[in-house]
PDB file of N, CA, C and O in Angstrom:
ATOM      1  N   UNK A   1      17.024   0.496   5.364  1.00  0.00           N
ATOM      2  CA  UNK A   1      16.892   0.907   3.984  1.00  0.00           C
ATOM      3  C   UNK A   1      18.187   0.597   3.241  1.00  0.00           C
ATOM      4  O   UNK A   1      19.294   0.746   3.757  1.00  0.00           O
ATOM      5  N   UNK A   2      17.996   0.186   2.077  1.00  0.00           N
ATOM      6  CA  UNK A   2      19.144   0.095   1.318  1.00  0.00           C
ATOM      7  C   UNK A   2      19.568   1.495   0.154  1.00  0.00           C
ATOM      8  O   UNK A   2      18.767   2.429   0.097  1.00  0.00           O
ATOM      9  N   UNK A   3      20.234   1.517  -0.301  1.00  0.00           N
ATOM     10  CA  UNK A   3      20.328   2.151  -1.644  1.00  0.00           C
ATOM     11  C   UNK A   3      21.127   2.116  -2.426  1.00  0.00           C
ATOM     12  O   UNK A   3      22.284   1.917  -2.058  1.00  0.00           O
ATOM     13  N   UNK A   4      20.725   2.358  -4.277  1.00  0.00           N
ATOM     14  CA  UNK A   4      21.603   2.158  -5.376  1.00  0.00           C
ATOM     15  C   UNK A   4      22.597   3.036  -5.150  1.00  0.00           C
ATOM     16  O   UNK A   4      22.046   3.860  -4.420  1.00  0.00           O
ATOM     17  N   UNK A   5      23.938   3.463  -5.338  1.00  0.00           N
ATOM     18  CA  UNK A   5      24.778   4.581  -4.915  1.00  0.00           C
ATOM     19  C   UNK A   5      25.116   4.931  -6.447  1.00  0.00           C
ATOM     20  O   UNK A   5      25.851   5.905  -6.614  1.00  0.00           O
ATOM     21  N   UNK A   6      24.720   4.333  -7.435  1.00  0.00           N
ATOM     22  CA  UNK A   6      24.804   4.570  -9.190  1.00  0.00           C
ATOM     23  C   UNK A   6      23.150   5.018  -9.605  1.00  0.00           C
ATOM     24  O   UNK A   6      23.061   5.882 -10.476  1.00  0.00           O
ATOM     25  N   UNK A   7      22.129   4.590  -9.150  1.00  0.00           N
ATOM     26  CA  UNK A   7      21.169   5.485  -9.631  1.00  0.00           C
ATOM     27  C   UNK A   7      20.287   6.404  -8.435  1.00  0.00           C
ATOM     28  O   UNK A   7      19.166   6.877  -8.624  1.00  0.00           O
ATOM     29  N   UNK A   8      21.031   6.512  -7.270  1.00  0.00           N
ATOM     30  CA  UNK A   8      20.110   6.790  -6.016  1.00  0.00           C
ATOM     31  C   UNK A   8      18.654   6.334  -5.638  1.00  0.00           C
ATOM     32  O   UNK A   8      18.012   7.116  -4.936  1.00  0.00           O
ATOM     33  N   UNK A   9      18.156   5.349  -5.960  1.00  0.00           N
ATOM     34  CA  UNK A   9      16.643   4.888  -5.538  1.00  0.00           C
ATOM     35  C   UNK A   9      16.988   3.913  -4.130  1.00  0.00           C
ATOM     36  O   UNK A   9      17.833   3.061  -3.854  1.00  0.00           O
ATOM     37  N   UNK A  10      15.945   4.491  -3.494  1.00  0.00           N
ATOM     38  CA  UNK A  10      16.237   3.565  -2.410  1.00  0.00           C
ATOM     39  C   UNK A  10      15.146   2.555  -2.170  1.00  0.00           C
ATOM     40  O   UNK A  10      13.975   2.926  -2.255  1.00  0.00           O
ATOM     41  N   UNK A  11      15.464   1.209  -1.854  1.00  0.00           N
ATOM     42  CA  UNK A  11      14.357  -0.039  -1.235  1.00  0.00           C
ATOM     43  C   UNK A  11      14.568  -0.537   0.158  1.00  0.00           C
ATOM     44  O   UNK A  11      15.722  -0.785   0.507  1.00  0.00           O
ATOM     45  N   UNK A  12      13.238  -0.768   1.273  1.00  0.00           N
ATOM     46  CA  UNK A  12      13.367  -1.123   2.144  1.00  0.00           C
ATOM     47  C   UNK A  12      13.771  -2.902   1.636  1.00  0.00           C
ATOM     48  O   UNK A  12      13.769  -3.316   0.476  1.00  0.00           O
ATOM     49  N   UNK A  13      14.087  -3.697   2.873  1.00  0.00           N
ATOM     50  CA  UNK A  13      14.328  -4.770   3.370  1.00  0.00           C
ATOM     51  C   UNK A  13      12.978  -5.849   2.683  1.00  0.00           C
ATOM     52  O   UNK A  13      13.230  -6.931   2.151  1.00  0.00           O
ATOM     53  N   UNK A  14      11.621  -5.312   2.827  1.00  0.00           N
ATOM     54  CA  UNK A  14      10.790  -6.181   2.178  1.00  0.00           C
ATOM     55  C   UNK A  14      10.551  -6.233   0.512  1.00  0.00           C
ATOM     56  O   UNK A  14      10.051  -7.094  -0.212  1.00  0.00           O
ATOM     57  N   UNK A  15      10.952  -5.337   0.328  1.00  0.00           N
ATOM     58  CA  UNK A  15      10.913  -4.626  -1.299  1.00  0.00           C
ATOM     59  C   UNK A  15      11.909  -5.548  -1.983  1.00  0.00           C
ATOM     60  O   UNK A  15      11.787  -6.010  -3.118  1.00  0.00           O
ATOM     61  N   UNK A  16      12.636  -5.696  -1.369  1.00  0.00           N
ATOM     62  CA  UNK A  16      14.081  -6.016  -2.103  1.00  0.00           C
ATOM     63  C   UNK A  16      13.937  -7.898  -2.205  1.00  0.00           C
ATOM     64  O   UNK A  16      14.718  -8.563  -2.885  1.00  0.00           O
ATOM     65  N   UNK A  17      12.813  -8.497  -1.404  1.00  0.00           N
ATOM     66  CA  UNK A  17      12.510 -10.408  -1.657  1.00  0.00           C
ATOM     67  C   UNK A  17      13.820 -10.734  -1.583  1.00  0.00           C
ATOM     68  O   UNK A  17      14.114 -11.439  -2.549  1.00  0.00           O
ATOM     69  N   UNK A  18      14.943 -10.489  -0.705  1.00  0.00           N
ATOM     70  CA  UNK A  18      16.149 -11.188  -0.956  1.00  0.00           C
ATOM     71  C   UNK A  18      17.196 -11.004  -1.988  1.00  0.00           C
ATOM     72  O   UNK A  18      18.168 -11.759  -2.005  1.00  0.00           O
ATOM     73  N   UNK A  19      17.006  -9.702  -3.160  1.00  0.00           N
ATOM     74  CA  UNK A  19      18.024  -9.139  -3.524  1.00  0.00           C
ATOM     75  C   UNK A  19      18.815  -8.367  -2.816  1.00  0.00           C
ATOM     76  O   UNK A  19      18.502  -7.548  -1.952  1.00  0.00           O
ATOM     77  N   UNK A  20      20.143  -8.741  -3.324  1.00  0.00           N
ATOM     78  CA  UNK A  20      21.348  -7.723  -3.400  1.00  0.00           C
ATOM     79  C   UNK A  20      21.897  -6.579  -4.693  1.00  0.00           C
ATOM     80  O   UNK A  20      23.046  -6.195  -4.912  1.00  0.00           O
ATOM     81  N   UNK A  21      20.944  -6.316  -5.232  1.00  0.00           N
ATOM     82  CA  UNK A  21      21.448  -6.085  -6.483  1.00  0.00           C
ATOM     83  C   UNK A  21      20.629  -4.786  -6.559  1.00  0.00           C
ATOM     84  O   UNK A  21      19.845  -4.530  -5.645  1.00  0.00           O
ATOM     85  N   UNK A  22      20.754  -4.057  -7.476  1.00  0.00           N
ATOM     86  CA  UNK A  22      19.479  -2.868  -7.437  1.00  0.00           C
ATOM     87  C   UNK A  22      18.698  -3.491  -8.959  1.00  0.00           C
ATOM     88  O   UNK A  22      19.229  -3.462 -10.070  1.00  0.00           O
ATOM     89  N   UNK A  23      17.630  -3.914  -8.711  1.00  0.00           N
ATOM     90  CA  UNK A  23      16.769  -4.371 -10.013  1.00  0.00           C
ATOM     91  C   UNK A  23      16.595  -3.056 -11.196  1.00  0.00           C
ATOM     92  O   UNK A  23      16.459  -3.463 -12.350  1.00  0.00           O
ATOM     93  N   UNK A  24      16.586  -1.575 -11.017  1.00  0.00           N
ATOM     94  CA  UNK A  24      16.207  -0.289 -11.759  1.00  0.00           C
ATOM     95  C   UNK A  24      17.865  -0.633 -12.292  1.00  0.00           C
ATOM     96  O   UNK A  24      17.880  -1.488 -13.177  1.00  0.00           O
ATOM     97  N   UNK A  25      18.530  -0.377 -12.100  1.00  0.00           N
ATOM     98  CA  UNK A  25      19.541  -0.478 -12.963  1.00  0.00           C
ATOM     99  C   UNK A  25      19.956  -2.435 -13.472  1.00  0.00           C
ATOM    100  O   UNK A  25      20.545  -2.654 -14.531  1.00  0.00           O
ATOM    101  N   UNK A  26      19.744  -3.020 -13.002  1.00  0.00           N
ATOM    102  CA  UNK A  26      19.466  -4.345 -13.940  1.00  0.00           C
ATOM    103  C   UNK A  26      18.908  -4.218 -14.971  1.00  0.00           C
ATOM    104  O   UNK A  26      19.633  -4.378 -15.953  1.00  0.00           O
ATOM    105  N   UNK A  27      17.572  -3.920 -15.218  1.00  0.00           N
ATOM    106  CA  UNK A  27      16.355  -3.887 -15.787  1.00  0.00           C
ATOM    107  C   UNK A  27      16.896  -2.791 -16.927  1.00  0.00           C
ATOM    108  O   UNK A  27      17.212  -3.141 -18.064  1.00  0.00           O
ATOM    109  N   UNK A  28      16.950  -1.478 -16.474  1.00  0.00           N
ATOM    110  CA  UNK A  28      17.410  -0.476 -17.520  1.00  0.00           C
ATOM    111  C   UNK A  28      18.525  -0.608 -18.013  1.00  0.00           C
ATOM    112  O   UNK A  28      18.475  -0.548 -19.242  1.00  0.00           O
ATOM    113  N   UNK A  29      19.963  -0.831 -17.431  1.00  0.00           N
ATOM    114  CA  UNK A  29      21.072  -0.689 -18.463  1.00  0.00           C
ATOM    115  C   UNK A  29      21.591  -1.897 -18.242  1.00  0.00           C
ATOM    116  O   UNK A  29      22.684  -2.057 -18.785  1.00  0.00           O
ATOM    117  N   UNK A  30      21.118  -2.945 -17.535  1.00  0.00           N
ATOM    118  CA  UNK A  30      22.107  -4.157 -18.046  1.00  0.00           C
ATOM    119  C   UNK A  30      22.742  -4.455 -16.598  1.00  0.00           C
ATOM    120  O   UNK A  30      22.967  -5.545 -16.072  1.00  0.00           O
ATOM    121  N   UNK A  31      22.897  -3.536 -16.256  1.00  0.00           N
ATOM    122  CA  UNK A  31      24.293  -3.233 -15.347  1.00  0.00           C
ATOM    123  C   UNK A  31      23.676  -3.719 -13.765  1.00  0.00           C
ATOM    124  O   UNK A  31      22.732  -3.188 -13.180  1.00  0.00           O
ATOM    125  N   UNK A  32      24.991  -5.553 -13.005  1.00  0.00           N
ATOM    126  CA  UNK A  32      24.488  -5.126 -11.694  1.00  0.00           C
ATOM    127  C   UNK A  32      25.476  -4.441 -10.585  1.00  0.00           C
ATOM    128  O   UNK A  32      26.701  -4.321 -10.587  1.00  0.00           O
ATOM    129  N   UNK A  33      24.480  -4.035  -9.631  1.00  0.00           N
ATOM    130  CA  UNK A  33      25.140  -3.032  -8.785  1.00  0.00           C
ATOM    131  C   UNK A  33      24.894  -2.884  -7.254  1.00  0.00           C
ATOM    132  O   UNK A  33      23.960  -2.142  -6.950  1.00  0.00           O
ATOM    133  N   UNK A  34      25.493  -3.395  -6.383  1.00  0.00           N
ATOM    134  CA  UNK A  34      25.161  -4.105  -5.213  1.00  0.00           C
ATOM    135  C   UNK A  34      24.634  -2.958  -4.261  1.00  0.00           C
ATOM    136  O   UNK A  34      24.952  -1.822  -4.612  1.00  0.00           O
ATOM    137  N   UNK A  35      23.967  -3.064  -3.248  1.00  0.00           N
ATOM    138  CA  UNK A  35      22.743  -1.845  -3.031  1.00  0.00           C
ATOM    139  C   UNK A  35      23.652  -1.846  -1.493  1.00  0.00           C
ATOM    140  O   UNK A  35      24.168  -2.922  -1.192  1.00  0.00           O
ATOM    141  N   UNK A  36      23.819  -0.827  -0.671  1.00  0.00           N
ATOM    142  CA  UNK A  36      24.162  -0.014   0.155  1.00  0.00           C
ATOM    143  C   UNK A  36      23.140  -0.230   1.473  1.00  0.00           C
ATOM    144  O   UNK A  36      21.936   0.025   1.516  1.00  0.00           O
ATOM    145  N   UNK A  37      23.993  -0.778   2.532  1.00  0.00           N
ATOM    146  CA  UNK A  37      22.583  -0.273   3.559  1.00  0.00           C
ATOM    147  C   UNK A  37      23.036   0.817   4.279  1.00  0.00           C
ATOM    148  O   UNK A  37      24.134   1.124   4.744  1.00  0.00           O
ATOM    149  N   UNK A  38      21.606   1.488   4.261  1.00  0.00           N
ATOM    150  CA  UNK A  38      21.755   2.723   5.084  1.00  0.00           C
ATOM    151  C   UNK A  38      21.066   2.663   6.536  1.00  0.00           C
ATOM    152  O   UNK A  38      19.873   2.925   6.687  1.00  0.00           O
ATOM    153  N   UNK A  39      22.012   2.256   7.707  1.00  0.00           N
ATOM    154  CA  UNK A  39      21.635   2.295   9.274  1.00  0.00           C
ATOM    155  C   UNK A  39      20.918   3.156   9.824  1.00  0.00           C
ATOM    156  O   UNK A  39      20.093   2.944  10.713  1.00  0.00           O
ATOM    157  N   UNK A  40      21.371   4.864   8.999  1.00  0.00           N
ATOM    158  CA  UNK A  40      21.008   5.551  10.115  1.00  0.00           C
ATOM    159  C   UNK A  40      19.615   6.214   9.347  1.00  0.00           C
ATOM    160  O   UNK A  40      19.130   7.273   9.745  1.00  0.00           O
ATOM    161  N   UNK A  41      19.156   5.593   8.417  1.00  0.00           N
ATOM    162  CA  UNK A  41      17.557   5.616   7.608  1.00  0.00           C
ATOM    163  C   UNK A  41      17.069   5.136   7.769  1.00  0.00           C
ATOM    164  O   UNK A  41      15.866   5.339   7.934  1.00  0.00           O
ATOM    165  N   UNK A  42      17.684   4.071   7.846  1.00  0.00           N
ATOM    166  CA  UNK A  42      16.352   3.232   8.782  1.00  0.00           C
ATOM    167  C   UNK A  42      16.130   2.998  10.417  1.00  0.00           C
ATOM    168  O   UNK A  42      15.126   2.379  10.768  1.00  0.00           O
ATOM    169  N   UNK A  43      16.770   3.335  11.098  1.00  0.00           N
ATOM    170  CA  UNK A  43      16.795   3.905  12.187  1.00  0.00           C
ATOM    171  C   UNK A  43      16.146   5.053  12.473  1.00  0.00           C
ATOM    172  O   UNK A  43      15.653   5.227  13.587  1.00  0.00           O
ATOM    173  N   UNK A  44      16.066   6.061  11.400  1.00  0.00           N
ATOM    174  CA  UNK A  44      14.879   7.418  11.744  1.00  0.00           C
ATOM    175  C   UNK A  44      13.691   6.942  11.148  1.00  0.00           C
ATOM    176  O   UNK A  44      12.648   7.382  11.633  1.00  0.00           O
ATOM    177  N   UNK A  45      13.601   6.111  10.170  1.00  0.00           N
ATOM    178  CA  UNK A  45      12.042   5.117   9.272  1.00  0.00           C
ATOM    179  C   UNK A  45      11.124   5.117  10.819  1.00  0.00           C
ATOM    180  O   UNK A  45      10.182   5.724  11.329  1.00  0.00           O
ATOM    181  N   UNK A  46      12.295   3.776  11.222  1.00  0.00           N
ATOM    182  CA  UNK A  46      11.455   3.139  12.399  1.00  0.00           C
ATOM    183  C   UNK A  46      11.112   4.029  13.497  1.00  0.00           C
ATOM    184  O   UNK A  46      10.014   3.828  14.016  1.00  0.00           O
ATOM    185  N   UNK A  47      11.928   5.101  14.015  1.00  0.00           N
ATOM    186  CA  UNK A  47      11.373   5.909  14.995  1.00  0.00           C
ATOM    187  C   UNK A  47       9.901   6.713  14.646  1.00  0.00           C
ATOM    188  O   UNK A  47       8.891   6.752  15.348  1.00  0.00           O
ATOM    189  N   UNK A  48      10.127   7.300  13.393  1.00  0.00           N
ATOM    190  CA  UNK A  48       8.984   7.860  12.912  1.00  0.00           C
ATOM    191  C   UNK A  48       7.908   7.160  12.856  1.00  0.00           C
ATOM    192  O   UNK A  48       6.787   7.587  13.135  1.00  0.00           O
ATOM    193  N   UNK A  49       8.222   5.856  12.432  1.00  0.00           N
ATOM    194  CA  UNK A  49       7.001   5.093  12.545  1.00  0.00           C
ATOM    195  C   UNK A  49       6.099   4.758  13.991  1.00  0.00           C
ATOM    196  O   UNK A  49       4.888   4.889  14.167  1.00  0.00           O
ATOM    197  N   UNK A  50       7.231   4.244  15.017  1.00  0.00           N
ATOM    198  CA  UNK A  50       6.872   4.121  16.129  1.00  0.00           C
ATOM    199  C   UNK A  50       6.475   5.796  16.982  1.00  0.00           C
ATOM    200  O   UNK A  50       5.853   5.631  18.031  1.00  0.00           O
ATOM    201  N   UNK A  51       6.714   6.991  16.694  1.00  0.00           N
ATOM    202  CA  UNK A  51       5.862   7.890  17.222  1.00  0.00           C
ATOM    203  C   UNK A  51       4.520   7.876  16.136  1.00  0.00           C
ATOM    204  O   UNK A  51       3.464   8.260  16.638  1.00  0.00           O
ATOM    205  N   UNK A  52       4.493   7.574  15.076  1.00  0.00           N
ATOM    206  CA  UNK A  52       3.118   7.618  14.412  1.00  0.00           C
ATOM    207  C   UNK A  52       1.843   6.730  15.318  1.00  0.00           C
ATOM    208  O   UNK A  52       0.781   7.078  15.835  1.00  0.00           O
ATOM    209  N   UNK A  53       2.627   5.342  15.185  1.00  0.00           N
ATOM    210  CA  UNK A  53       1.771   4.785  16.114  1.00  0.00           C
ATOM    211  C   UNK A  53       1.301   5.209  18.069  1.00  0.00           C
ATOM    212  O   UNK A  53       0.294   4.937  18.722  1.00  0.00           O
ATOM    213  N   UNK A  54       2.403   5.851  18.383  1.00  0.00           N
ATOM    214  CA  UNK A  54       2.382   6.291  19.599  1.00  0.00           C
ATOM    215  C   UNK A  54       0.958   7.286  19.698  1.00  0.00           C
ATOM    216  O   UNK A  54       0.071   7.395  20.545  1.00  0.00           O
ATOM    217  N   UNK A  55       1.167   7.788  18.687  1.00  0.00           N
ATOM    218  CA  UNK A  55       0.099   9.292  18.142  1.00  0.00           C
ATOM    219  C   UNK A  55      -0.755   8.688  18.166  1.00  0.00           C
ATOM    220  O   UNK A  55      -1.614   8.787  19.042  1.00  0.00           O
ATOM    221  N   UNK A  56      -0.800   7.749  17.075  1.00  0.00           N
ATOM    222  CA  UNK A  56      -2.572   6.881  16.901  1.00  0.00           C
ATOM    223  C   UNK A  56      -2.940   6.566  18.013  1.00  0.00           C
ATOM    224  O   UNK A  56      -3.979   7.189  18.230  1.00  0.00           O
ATOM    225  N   UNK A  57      -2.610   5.775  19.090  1.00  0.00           N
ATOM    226  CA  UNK A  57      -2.378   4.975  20.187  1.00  0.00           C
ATOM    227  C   UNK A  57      -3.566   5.579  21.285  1.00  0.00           C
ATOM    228  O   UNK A  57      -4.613   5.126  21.748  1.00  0.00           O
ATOM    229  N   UNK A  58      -2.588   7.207  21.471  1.00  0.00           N
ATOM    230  CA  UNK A  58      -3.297   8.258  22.152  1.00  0.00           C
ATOM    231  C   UNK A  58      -4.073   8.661  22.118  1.00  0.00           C
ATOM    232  O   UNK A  58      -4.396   9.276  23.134  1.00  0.00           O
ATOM    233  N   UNK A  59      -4.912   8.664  21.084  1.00  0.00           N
ATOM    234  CA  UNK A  59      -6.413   9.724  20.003  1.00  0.00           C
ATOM    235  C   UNK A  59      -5.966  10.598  19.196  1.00  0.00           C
ATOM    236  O   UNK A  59      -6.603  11.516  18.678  1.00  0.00           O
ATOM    237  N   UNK A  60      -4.825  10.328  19.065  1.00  0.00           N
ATOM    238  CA  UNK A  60      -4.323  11.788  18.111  1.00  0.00           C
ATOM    239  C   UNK A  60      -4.797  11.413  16.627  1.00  0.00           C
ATOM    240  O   UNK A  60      -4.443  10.402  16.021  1.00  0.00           O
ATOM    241  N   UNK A  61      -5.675  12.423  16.141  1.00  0.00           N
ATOM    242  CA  UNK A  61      -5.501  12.088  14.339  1.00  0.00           C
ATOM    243  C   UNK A  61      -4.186  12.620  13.443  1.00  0.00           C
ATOM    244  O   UNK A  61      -3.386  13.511  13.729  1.00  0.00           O
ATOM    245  N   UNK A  62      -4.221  12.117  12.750  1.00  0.00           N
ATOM    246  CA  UNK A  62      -3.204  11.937  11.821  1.00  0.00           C
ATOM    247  C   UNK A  62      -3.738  12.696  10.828  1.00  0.00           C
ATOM    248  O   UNK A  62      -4.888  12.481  10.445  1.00  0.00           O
ATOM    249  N   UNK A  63      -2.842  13.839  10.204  1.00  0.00           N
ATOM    250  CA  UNK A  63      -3.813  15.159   9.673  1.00  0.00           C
ATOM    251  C   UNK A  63      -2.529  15.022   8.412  1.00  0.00           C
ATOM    252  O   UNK A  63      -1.320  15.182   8.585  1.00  0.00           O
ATOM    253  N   UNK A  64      -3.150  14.722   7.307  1.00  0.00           N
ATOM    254  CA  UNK A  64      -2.297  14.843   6.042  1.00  0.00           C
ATOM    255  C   UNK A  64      -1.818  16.100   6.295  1.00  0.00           C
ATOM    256  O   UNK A  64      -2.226  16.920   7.118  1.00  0.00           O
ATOM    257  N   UNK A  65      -0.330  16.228   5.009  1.00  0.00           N
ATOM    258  CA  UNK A  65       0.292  17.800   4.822  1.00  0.00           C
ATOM    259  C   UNK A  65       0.254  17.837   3.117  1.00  0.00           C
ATOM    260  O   UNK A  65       0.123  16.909   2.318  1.00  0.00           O
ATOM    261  N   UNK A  66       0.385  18.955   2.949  1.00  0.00           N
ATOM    262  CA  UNK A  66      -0.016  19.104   1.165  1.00  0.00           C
ATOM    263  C   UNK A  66       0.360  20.503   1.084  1.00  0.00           C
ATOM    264  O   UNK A  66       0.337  21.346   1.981  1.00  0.00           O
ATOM    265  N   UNK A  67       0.740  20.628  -0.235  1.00  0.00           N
ATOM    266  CA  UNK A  67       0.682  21.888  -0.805  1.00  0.00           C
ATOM    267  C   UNK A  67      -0.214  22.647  -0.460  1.00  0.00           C
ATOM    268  O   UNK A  67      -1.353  22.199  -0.598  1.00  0.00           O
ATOM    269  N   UNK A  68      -0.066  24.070   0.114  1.00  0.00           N
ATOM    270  CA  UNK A  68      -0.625  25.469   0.430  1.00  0.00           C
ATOM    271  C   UNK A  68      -1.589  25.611  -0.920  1.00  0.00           C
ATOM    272  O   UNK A  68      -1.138  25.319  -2.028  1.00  0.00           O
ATOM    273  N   UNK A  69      -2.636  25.974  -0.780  1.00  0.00           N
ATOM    274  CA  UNK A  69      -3.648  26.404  -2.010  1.00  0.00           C
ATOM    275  C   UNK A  69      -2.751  27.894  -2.524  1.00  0.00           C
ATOM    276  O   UNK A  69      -3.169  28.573  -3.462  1.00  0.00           O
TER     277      UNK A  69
END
Protein backbone atom coordinates (compact mmCIF):
# COMPACT_ATOMS: atom_id res chain seq x y z
CA UNK A 1 0.00 0.00 0.00
CA UNK A 2 1.10 3.36 -0.57
CA UNK A 3 0.00 6.63 1.01
CA UNK A 4 -0.47 10.53 0.58
CA UNK A 5 1.27 11.71 4.00
CA UNK A 6 -0.43 15.51 2.99
CA UNK A 7 -3.94 14.25 2.44
CA UNK A 8 -3.90 10.63 4.10
CA UNK A 9 -5.72 8.50 1.27
CA UNK A 10 -4.23 5.48 0.67
CA UNK A 11 -3.77 3.39 -2.98
CA UNK A 12 -2.75 -0.11 -3.51
CA UNK A 13 0.06 -0.93 -6.19
CA UNK A 14 -2.70 -1.59 -8.99
CA UNK A 15 -4.66 1.62 -8.36
CA UNK A 16 -1.82 3.73 -8.70
CA UNK A 17 -1.07 2.39 -13.12
CA UNK A 18 2.50 3.42 -12.38
CA UNK A 19 2.12 6.66 -10.47
CA UNK A 20 4.28 8.17 -7.99
CA UNK A 21 2.42 11.02 -7.20
CA UNK A 22 -0.92 11.11 -5.20
CA UNK A 23 -3.52 12.05 -8.13
CA UNK A 24 -6.40 13.54 -5.04
CA UNK A 25 -4.10 16.14 -4.32
CA UNK A 26 -2.93 16.78 -8.08
CA UNK A 27 -6.39 16.99 -9.20
CA UNK A 28 -7.67 19.18 -6.15
CA UNK A 29 -4.99 21.71 -5.27
CA UNK A 30 -2.52 21.65 -7.95
CA UNK A 31 -0.04 20.32 -5.71
CA UNK A 32 2.39 17.09 -6.49
CA UNK A 33 3.21 14.93 -3.68
CA UNK A 34 5.12 11.72 -3.80
CA UNK A 35 3.08 8.78 -2.09
CA UNK A 36 4.75 6.72 0.82
CA UNK A 37 4.95 2.96 0.84
CA UNK A 38 3.63 1.38 3.62
CA UNK A 39 5.40 -2.40 4.18
CA UNK A 40 3.86 -3.28 7.10
CA UNK A 41 0.02 -2.66 5.36
CA UNK A 42 0.52 -4.38 3.05
CA UNK A 43 1.97 -7.15 4.62
CA UNK A 44 -1.25 -7.47 7.02
CA UNK A 45 -3.58 -6.72 3.35
CA UNK A 46 -1.96 -9.86 2.09
CA UNK A 47 -2.15 -12.05 5.19
CA UNK A 48 -5.75 -11.22 5.62
CA UNK A 49 -6.34 -11.96 2.33
CA UNK A 50 -4.59 -15.23 2.25
CA UNK A 51 -6.56 -16.48 5.57
CA UNK A 52 -9.81 -15.29 3.69
CA UNK A 53 -9.02 -17.56 1.05
CA UNK A 54 -7.76 -20.28 3.45
CA UNK A 55 -11.46 -19.90 5.02
CA UNK A 56 -13.12 -20.17 1.61
CA UNK A 57 -10.83 -23.08 0.72
CA UNK A 58 -12.17 -25.08 3.84
CA UNK A 59 -16.18 -24.55 3.56
CA UNK A 60 -16.12 -21.81 5.72
CA UNK A 61 -18.72 -19.00 4.69
CA UNK A 62 -17.81 -15.72 4.76
CA UNK A 63 -20.53 -13.94 6.96
CA UNK A 64 -20.63 -10.04 6.35
CA UNK A 65 -20.26 -7.61 9.65
CA UNK A 66 -22.54 -4.46 9.86
CA UNK A 67 -23.93 -2.25 12.16
CA UNK A 68 -26.01 -3.78 15.24
CA UNK A 69 -29.84 -2.98 14.44
Amino acid sequence: MFHCERCGIRFSAGALSGRMDCPRCKSRDGVTVLLAWEPMLAARAEAARAQARTETSRGRERVPVGPAP
